[in-house]
C-alpha positions as CSV (number, residue, x, y, z in Angstrom):
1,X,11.0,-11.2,11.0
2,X,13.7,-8.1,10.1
3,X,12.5,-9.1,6.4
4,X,8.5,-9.1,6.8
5,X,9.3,-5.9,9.3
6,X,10.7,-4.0,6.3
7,X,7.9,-5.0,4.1
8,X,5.6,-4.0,6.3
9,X,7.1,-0.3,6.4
10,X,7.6,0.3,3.2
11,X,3.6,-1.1,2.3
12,X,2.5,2.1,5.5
13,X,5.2,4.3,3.7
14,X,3.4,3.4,0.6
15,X,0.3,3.6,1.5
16,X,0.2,7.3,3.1
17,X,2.6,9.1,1.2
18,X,0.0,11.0,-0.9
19,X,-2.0,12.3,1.9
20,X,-1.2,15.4,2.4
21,X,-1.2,15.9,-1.7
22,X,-4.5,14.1,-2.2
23,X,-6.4,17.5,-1.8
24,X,-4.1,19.5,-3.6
25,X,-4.2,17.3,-6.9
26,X,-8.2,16.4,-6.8
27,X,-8.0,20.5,-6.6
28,X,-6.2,20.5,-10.2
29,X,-8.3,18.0,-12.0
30,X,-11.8,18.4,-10.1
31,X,-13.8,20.9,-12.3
32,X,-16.6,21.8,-9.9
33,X,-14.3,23.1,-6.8
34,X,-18.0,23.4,-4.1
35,X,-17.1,19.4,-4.2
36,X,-13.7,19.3,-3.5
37,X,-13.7,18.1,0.1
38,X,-16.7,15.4,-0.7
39,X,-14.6,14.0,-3.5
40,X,-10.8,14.0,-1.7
41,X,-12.6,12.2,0.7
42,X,-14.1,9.5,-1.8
43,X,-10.9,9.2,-2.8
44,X,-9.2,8.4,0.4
45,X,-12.2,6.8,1.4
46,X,-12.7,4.3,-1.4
47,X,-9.0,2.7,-1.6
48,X,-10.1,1.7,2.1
49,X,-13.3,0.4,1.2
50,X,-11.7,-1.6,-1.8
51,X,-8.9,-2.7,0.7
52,X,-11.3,-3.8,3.1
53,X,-13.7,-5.9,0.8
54,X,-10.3,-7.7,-1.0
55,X,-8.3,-8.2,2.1
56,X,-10.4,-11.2,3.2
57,X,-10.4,-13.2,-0.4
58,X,-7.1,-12.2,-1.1
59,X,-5.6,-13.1,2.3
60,X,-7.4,-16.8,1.7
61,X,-6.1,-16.8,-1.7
62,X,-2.4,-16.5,0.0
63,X,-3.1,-19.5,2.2
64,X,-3.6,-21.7,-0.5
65,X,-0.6,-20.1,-3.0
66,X,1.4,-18.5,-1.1
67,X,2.0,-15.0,0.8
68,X,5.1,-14.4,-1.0
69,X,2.9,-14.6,-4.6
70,X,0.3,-12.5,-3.1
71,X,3.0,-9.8,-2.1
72,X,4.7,-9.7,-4.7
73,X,1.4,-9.1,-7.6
74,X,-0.3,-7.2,-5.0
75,X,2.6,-4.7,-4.7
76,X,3.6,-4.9,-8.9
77,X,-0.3,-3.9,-9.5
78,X,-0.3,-1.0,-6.5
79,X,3.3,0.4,-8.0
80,X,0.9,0.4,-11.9
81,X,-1.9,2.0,-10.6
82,X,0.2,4.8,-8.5
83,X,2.0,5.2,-11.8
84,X,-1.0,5.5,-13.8
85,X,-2.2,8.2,-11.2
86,X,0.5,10.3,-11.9
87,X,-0.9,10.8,-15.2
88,X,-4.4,11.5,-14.9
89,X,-6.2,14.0,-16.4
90,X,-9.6,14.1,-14.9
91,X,-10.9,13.4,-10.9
92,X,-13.1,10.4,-11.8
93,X,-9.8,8.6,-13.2
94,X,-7.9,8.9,-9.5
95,X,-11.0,7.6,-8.0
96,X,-10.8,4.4,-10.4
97,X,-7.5,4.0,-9.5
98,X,-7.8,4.3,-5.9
99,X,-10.2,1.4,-6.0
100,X,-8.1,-0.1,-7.7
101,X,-4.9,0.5,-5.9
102,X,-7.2,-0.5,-2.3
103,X,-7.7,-4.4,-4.0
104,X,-3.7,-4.3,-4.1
105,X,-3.1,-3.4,-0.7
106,X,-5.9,-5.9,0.3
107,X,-3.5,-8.5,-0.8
108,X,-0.6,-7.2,0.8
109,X,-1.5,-6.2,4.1
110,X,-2.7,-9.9,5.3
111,X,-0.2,-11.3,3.3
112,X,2.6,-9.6,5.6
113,X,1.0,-10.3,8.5
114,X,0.2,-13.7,8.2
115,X,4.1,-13.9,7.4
116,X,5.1,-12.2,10.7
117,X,2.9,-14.9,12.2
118,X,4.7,-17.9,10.7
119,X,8.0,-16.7,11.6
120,X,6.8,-15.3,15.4
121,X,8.1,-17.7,17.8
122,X,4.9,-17.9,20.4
123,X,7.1,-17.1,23.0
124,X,7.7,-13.7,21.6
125,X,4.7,-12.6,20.2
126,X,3.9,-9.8,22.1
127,X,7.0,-8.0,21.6
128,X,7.0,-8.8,17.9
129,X,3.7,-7.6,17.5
130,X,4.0,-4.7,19.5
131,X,7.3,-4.1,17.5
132,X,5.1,-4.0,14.0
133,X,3.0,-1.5,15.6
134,X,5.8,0.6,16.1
135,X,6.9,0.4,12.7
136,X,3.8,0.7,10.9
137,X,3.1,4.0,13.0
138,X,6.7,5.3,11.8
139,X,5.5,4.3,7.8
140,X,3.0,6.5,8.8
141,X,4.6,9.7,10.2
142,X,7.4,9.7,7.7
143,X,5.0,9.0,4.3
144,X,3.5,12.4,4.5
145,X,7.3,14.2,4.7
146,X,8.0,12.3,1.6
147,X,5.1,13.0,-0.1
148,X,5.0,16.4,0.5
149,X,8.9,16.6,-0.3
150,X,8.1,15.2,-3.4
151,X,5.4,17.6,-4.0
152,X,7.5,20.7,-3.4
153,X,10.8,19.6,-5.4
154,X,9.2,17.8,-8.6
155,X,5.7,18.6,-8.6
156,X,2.2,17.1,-7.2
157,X,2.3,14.2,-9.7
158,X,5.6,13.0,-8.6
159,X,4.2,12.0,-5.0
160,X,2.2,9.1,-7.0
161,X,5.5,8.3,-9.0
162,X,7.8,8.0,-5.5
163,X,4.5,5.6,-4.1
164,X,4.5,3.7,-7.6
165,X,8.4,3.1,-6.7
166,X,8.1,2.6,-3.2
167,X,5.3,-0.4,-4.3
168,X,8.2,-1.7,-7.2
169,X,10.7,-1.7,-4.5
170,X,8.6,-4.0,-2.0
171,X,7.9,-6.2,-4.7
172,X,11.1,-6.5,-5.7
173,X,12.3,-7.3,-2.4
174,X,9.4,-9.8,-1.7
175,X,10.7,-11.9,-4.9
176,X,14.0,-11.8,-4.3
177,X,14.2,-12.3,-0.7
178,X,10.8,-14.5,0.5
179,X,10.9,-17.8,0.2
180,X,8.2,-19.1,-2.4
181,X,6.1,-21.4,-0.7
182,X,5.4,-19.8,2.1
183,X,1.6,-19.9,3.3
184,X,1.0,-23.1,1.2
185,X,-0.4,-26.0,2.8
186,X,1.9,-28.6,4.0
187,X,1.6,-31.7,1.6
């Protein structure tokens, strides 16, 4: 549970440390500024939607291979496509890779939950559950400090390159440290 708890904050650290940027950078690449707020918004807006539609296929898929698989491509692709943000030059490129970056996080946000459910003793769901909330919500209100740190001290484009690491580093620990099999099917 410890394991799948720190997985789980570094996918909410992950996933919100470019917030506050998000307008700030579409502001640099968009061309026609009477759109800004419409487009930041697709932007945020469309990694959910992508999220959303792959979380359900993708969470299947880890049934039948494994979480720890899922986790571990789903996170490798998200830490690419944060990377590849970093170096765009134009506002419809960071909405293609927001799309694309919401299809990675569809993989790992079942994928760490339906760990936390194998290894949740029924007896102490509640608290275990209750316990992810907590940690999810403090992904959440420590991503935007980092982003913005990152921001101030290197630059807007080095938010996306902290995420893309943030992403390597979950992966990482997700293939050295998760056992492989789990979500398969018992034979």
């Amino acid at each position: 549970v410890p394991l799948t708890f720190s997985l789980r904050f570094l996918s909410q650290l992950g996933r919100s440390t470019i917030l506050p940027i998000a307008p700030l950078f579409v502001a640099v690449l968009l061309v026609d500024q009477a759109y800004l707020n419409t487009f930041t918004g697709l932007v945020v807006g469309i990694a959910a939607l992508t999220t959303t539609l792959s979380a359900g296929y993708l969470g299947r898929l880890g049934d039948r291979t494994g979480h720890q698989r899922i986790i571990v491509i789903s996170a490798l692709f998200a830490a690419f496509f944060y990377f590849l943000q970093s170096r765009v030059t134009a506002a419809w490129q960071i909405l293609a890779l927001q799309a694309l970056v919401g299809v990675a996080l569809g993989g790992i946000i079942p994928a760490i939950s339906a760990l936390l459910a194998r290894f949740t003793d029924p007896d102490e769901a509640g608290a275990v559950y209750g316990l992810d909330n907590s940690i999810d919500a403090a992904g959440r209100a420590i991503a935007p400090m980092l982003g913005s740190a990152a921001a101030v001290w290197l630059g807007l484009r080095a938010a996306f390159t902290v995420t893309a690491g943030l992403f390597l580093l979950l992966g990482l620990i997700a293939a050295s440290r998760l056992p492989k099999n789990l979500g398969k099917p018992d034979p």
